[in-house]
NULUM-814399 format. One line per 8 residues: number of its first residue (from 0); their letters; for each residue x, y, z of C-alpha. Coordinates in Angstrom, 3 decimals. Layout:
NUM = A = X:Y:Z; ...
This chain:
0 = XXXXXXXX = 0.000:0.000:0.000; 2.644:2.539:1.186; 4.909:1.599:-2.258; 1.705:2.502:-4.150; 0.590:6.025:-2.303; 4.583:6.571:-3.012; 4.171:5.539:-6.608; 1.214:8.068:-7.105
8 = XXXXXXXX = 3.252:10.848:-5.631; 6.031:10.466:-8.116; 2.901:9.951:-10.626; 1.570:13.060:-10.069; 4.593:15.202:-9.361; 6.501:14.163:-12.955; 2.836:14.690:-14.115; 2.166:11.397:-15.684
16 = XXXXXXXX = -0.658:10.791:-14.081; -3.992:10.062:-16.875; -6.762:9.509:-14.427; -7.756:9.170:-10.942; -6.466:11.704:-8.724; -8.464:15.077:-8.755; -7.369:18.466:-6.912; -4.107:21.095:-7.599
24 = XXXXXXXX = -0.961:20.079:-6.838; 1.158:22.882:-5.438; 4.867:22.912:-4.243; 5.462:25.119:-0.853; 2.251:27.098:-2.522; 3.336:26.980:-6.054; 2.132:25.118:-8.945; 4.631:22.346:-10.441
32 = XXXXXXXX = 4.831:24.251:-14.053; 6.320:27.566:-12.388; 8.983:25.965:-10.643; 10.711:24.302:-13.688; 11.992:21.753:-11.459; 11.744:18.930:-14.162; 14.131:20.787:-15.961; 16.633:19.447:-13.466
40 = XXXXXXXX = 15.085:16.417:-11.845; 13.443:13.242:-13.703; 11.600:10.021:-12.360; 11.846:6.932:-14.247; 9.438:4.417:-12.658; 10.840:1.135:-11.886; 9.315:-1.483:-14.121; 11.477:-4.691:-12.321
48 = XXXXXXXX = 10.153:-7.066:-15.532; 12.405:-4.898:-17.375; 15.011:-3.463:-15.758; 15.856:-6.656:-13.739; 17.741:-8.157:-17.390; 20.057:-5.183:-17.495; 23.098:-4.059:-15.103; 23.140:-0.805:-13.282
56 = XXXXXXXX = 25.039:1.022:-15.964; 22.622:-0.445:-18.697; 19.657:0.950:-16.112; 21.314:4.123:-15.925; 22.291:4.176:-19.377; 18.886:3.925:-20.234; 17.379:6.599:-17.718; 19.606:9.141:-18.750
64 = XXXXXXXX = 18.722:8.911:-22.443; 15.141:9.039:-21.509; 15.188:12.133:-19.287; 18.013:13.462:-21.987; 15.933:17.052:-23.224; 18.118:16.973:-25.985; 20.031:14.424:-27.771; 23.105:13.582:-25.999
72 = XXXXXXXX = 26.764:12.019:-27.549; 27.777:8.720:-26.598; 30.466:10.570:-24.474; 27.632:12.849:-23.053; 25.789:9.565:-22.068; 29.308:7.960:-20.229; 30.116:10.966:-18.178; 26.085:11.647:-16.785
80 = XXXXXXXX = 26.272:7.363:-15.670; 29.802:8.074:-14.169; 28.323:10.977:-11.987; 25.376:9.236:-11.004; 27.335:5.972:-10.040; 29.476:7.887:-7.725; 27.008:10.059:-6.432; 24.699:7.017:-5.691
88 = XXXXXXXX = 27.688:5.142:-4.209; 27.480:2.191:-6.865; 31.126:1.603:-7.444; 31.464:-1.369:-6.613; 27.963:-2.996:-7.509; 28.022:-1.162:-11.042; 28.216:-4.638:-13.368; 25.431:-6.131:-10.786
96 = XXXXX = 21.636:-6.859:-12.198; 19.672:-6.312:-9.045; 16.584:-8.105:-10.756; 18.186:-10.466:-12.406; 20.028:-13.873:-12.117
Protein backbone atom coordinates (compact mmCIF):
# COMPACT_ATOMS: atom_id res chain seq x y z
CA UNK A 1 0.00 0.00 0.00
CA UNK A 2 2.64 2.54 1.19
CA UNK A 3 4.91 1.60 -2.26
CA UNK A 4 1.71 2.50 -4.15
CA UNK A 5 0.59 6.02 -2.30
CA UNK A 6 4.58 6.57 -3.01
CA UNK A 7 4.17 5.54 -6.61
CA UNK A 8 1.21 8.07 -7.10
CA UNK A 9 3.25 10.85 -5.63
CA UNK A 10 6.03 10.47 -8.12
CA UNK A 11 2.90 9.95 -10.63
CA UNK A 12 1.57 13.06 -10.07
CA UNK A 13 4.59 15.20 -9.36
CA UNK A 14 6.50 14.16 -12.96
CA UNK A 15 2.84 14.69 -14.12
CA UNK A 16 2.17 11.40 -15.68
CA UNK A 17 -0.66 10.79 -14.08
CA UNK A 18 -3.99 10.06 -16.88
CA UNK A 19 -6.76 9.51 -14.43
CA UNK A 20 -7.76 9.17 -10.94
CA UNK A 21 -6.47 11.70 -8.72
CA UNK A 22 -8.46 15.08 -8.75
CA UNK A 23 -7.37 18.47 -6.91
CA UNK A 24 -4.11 21.10 -7.60
CA UNK A 25 -0.96 20.08 -6.84
CA UNK A 26 1.16 22.88 -5.44
CA UNK A 27 4.87 22.91 -4.24
CA UNK A 28 5.46 25.12 -0.85
CA UNK A 29 2.25 27.10 -2.52
CA UNK A 30 3.34 26.98 -6.05
CA UNK A 31 2.13 25.12 -8.94
CA UNK A 32 4.63 22.35 -10.44
CA UNK A 33 4.83 24.25 -14.05
CA UNK A 34 6.32 27.57 -12.39
CA UNK A 35 8.98 25.96 -10.64
CA UNK A 36 10.71 24.30 -13.69
CA UNK A 37 11.99 21.75 -11.46
CA UNK A 38 11.74 18.93 -14.16
CA UNK A 39 14.13 20.79 -15.96
CA UNK A 40 16.63 19.45 -13.47
CA UNK A 41 15.08 16.42 -11.85
CA UNK A 42 13.44 13.24 -13.70
CA UNK A 43 11.60 10.02 -12.36
CA UNK A 44 11.85 6.93 -14.25
CA UNK A 45 9.44 4.42 -12.66
CA UNK A 46 10.84 1.14 -11.89
CA UNK A 47 9.31 -1.48 -14.12
CA UNK A 48 11.48 -4.69 -12.32
CA UNK A 49 10.15 -7.07 -15.53
CA UNK A 50 12.41 -4.90 -17.38
CA UNK A 51 15.01 -3.46 -15.76
CA UNK A 52 15.86 -6.66 -13.74
CA UNK A 53 17.74 -8.16 -17.39
CA UNK A 54 20.06 -5.18 -17.49
CA UNK A 55 23.10 -4.06 -15.10
CA UNK A 56 23.14 -0.80 -13.28
CA UNK A 57 25.04 1.02 -15.96
CA UNK A 58 22.62 -0.44 -18.70
CA UNK A 59 19.66 0.95 -16.11
CA UNK A 60 21.31 4.12 -15.93
CA UNK A 61 22.29 4.18 -19.38
CA UNK A 62 18.89 3.93 -20.23
CA UNK A 63 17.38 6.60 -17.72
CA UNK A 64 19.61 9.14 -18.75
CA UNK A 65 18.72 8.91 -22.44
CA UNK A 66 15.14 9.04 -21.51
CA UNK A 67 15.19 12.13 -19.29
CA UNK A 68 18.01 13.46 -21.99
CA UNK A 69 15.93 17.05 -23.22
CA UNK A 70 18.12 16.97 -25.99
CA UNK A 71 20.03 14.42 -27.77
CA UNK A 72 23.10 13.58 -26.00
CA UNK A 73 26.76 12.02 -27.55
CA UNK A 74 27.78 8.72 -26.60
CA UNK A 75 30.47 10.57 -24.47
CA UNK A 76 27.63 12.85 -23.05
CA UNK A 77 25.79 9.57 -22.07
CA UNK A 78 29.31 7.96 -20.23
CA UNK A 79 30.12 10.97 -18.18
CA UNK A 80 26.09 11.65 -16.79
CA UNK A 81 26.27 7.36 -15.67
CA UNK A 82 29.80 8.07 -14.17
CA UNK A 83 28.32 10.98 -11.99
CA UNK A 84 25.38 9.24 -11.00
CA UNK A 85 27.33 5.97 -10.04
CA UNK A 86 29.48 7.89 -7.72
CA UNK A 87 27.01 10.06 -6.43
CA UNK A 88 24.70 7.02 -5.69
CA UNK A 89 27.69 5.14 -4.21
CA UNK A 90 27.48 2.19 -6.86
CA UNK A 91 31.13 1.60 -7.44
CA UNK A 92 31.46 -1.37 -6.61
CA UNK A 93 27.96 -3.00 -7.51
CA UNK A 94 28.02 -1.16 -11.04
CA UNK A 95 28.22 -4.64 -13.37
CA UNK A 96 25.43 -6.13 -10.79
CA UNK A 97 21.64 -6.86 -12.20
CA UNK A 98 19.67 -6.31 -9.04
CA UNK A 99 16.58 -8.10 -10.76
CA UNK A 100 18.19 -10.47 -12.41
CA UNK A 101 20.03 -13.87 -12.12
Amino acid sequence: ETKRKTTTLLDVLANRMVGGVTGDVLICGIPPQELRYTQVMKYLPQDDHLYGVFSIVETLQHAVLLSAVRVLSARDVENSVERLISVLGLRDQKDARPGGS
